[in-house]
TORVOPA-12101 format. One line per 10 residues: their letters; for each residue z, y, x of N, C-alpha, C. Coordinates in steps of 0.05 Angstrom, whole numbers. Example, Ala and Ser with C-alpha at 12.3 -4.5 7.8 and 13.67 -1.06 7.14 Angstrom:
2
AS	156 -114 264 156 -90 246 156 -66 264; 142 -45 257 143 -21 273 157 1 258
REM end
This chain:
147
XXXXXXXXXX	133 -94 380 113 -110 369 86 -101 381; 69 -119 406 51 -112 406 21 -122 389; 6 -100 379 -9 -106 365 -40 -109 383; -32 -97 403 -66 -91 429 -89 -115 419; -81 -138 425 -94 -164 430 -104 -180 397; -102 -160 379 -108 -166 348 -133 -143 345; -156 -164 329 -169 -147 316 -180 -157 299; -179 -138 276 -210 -139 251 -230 -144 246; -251 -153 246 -283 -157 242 -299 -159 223; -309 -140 216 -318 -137 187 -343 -165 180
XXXXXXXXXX	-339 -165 167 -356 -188 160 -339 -218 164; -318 -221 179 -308 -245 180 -284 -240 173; -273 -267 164 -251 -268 149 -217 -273 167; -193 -259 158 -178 -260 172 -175 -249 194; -151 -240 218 -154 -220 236 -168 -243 264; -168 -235 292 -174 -250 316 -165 -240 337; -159 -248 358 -149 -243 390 -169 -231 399; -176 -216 410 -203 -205 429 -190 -226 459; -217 -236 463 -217 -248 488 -233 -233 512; -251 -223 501 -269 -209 522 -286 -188 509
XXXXXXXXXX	-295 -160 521 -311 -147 519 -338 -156 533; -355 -143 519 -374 -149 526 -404 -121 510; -412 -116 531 -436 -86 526 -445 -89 501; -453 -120 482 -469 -117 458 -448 -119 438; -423 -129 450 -398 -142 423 -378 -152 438; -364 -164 424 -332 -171 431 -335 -212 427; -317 -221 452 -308 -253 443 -284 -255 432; -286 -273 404 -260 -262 404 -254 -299 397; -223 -291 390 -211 -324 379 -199 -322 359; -209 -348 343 -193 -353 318 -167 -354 326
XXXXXXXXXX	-144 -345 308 -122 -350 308 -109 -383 302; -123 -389 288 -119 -416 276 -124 -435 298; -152 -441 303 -157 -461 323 -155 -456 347; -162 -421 356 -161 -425 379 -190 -419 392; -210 -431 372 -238 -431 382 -255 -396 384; -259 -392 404 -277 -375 407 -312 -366 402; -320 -344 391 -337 -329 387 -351 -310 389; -368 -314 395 -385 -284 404 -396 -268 373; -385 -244 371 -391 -228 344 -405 -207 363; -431 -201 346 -442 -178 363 -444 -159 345
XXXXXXXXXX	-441 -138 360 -435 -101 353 -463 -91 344; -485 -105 329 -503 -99 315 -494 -110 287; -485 -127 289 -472 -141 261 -446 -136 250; -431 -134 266 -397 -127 260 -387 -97 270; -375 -95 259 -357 -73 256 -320 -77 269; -303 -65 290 -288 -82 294 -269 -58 301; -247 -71 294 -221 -52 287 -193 -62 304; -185 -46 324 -155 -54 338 -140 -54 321; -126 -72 307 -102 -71 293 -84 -47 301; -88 -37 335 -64 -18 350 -72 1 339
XXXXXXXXXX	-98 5 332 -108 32 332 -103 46 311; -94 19 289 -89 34 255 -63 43 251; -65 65 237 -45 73 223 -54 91 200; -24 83 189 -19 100 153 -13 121 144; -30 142 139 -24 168 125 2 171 114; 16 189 135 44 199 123 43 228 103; 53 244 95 60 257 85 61 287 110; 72 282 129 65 290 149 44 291 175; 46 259 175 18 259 201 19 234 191; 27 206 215 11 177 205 40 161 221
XXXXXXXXXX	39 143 209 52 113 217 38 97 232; 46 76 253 34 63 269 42 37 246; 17 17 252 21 -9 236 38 -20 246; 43 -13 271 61 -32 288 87 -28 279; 96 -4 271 122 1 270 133 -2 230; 101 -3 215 104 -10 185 119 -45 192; 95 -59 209 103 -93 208 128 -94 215; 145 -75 238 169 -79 241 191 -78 224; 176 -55 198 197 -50 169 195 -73 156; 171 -82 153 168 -101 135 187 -132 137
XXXXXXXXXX	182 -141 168 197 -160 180 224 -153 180; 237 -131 185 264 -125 174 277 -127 149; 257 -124 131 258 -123 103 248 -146 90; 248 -167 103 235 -191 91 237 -208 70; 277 -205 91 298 -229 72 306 -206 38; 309 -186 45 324 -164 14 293 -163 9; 270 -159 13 246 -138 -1 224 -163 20; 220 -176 2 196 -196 12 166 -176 -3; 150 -188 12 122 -171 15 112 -181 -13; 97 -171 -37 92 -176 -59 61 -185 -52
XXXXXXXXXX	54 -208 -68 30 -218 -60 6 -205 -72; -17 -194 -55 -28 -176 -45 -47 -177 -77; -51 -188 -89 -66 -188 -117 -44 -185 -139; -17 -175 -125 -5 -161 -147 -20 -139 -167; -11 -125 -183 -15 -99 -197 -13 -82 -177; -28 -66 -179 -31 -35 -171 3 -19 -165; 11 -28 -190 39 -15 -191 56 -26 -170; 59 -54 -172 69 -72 -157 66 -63 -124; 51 -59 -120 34 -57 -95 46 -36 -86; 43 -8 -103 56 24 -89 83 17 -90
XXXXXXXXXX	111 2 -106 131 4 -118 137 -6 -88; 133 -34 -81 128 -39 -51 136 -30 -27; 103 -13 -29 101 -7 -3 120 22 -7; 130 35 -30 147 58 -28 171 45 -14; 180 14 -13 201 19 -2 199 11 29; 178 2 38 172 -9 65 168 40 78; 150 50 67 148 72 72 150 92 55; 168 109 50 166 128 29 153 148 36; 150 155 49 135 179 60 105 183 60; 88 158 53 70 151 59 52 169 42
XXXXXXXXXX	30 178 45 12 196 35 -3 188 13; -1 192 -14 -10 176 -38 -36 186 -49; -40 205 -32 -74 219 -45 -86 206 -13; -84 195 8 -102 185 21 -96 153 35; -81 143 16 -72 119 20 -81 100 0; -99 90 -2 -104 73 -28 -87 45 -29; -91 35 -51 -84 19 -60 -97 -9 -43; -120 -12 -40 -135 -25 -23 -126 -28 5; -118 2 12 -112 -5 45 -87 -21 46; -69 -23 19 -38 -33 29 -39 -59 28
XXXXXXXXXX	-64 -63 7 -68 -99 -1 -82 -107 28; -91 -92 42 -104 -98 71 -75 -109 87; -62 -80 91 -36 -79 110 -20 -116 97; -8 -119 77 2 -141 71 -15 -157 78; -39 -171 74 -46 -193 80 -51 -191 109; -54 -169 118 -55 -180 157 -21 -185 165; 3 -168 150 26 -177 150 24 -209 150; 22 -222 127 28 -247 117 12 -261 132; -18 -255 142 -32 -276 159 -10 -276 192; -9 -259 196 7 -256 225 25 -270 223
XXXXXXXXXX	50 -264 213 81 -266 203 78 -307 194; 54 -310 191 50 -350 180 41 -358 202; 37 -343 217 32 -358 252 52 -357 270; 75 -336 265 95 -327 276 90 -315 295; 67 -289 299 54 -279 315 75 -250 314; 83 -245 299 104 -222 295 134 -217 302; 145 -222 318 171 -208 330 180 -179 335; 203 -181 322 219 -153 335 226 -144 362; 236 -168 374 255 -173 399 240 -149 427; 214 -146 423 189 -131 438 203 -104 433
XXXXXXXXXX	207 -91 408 214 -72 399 248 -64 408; 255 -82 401 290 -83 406 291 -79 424; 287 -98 453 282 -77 483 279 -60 487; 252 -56 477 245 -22 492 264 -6 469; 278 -9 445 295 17 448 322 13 459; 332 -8 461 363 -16 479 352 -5 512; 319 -8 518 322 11 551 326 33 542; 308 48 521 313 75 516 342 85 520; 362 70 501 383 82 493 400 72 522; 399 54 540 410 50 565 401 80 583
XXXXXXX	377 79 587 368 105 607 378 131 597; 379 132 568 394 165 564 425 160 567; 432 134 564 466 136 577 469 144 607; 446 125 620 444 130 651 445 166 655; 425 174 637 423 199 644 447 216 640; 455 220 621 476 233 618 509 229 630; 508 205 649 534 208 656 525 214 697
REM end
């Protein structure tokens, strides 16, 4: 699942494609239409979807590889909608991640993680198949290797 080409923007609503860098800010594109924007880096604040990840218990989770639990878990453990209860929300995401770090993981960030899930996943911007490759090469090359 690549996430590179997704990002955040504080102040605007829903995630965007980065189309271009640029020295004062970023162009980016609606997901929806398509239409492009210049957001400048005096006003926004802007976040690689790649770059985030979730406080484990140990170290951190890549989002990339949470959206892959989630999309695996879709049809048995569908994503609870994001103005659930508090309770709702951890009971959740305990089964998407159990490991997940509960003194620096708020409640907030998961209602974040689901709705960029659900905005993505309604565009059908989310596939496994990316993932499934690269570990069927993995697990081909260590056969290669070992015989």
């Amino acid at each position: 699942m690549n996430l590179e080409e997704y990002v955040a923007v504080s102040g605007m609503a829903g995630l965007f494609r980065l189309v271009a860098n640029r020295s004062n800010g970023l162009v980016v594109a609606d997901l929806d239409s398509g239409k492009s924007k210049f957001a400048p880096a005096r006003k926004h604040q802007f976040t690689p979807l790649a770059s985030i990840g979730i406080y484990t218990e140990s170290d951190s989770e890549e989002l990339s590889k949470i959206f892959a639990t989630m999309l695996k878990q879709i049809e048995t453990n569908p994503p609870v909608p994001p103005k659930s209860s508090s309770e709702d929300i951890l009971e959740y995401f305990d089964m998407i991640l159990p490991e997940f770090d509960r003194d620096r993981v708020s409640v907030s960030d998961i209602r974040k993680v689901i709705k960029w899930f659900n905005f993505l996943n309604e565009r059908e911007l989310l596939s496994l198949d990316e993932e499934e490759n690269s570990e069927e090469k993995t697990v081909e090359k260590e056969n290669t290797e070992e015989a």
